[in-house]
C-alpha positions in Angstrom: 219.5 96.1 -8.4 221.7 92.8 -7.1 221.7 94.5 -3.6 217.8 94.9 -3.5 217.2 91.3 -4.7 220.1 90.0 -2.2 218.2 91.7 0.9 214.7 90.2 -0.6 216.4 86.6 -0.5 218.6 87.5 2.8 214.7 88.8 4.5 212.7 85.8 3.3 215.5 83.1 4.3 215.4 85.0 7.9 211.6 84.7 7.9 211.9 81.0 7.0 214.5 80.2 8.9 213.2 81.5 12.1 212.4 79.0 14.7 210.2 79.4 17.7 211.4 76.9 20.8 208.5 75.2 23.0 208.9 73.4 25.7 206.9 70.5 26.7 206.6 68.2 29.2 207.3 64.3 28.7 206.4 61.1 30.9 208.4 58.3 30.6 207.0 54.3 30.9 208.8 51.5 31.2 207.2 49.2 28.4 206.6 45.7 29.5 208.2 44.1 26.2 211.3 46.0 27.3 212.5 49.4 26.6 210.6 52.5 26.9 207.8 55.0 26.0 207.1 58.4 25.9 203.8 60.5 26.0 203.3 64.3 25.7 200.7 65.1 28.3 199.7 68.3 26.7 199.4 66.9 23.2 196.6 64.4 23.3 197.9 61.1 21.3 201.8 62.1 20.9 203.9 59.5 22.5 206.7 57.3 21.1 208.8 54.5 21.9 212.7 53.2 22.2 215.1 50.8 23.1 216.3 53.4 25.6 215.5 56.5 27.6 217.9 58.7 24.8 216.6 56.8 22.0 212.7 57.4 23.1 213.0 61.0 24.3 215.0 61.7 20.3 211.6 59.8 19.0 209.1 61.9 20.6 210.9 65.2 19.6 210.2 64.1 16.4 206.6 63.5 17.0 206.2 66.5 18.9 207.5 68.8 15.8 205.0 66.9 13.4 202.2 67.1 15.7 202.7 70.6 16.0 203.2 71.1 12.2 200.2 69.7 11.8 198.3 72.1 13.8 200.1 75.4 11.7 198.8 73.5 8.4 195.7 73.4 9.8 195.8 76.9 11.0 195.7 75.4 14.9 197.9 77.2 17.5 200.1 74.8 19.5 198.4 74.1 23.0 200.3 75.7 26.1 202.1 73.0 28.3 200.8 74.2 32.0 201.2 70.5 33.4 204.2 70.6 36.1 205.2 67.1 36.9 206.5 66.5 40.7 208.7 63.2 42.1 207.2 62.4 46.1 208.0 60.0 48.2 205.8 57.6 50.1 205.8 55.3 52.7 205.0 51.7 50.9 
């Protein structure tokens, strides 16, 4: 009977424990007072701020996970990033 309860608790803390990784993309400002921030395109109102690129990029990884926690307590799916963010040069 130990072994059946020990595979219960070793399947549910699996199940918990299981983490699905999302990507999304990031824009980073320079903010006038000095240091930085950071919005999610694809998350409409989830941005963050830091002293430093590192700092504000650690900051909205954080607001991204509670965003999307948010969403799953609400029973929302997490919206698909499909924005692709390209560098080009100009003449200025």
């Amino acid at each position: 009977m130990q072994s059946s309860g020990l595979a219960c608790h070793q399947k549910s803390l699996k199940n918990c424990c299981e983490v699905k990784i999302v990507e999304y993309s990031v824009v980073v400002h320079e903010a006038e007072e000095g240091g930085v921030w950071v919005d999610v395109p694809a998350l409409p109102g989830c941005y963050s701020q830091g002293e430093s690129v590192e700092e504000a990029l650690g900051n909205v990884r954080e607001a991204i996970a509670l965003y999307l926690e948010v969403l799953r307590d609400e029973g929302r799916a997490a919206p698909r990033d499909t924005d692709v963010v390209y560098q080009i040069n100009v003449a200025a």
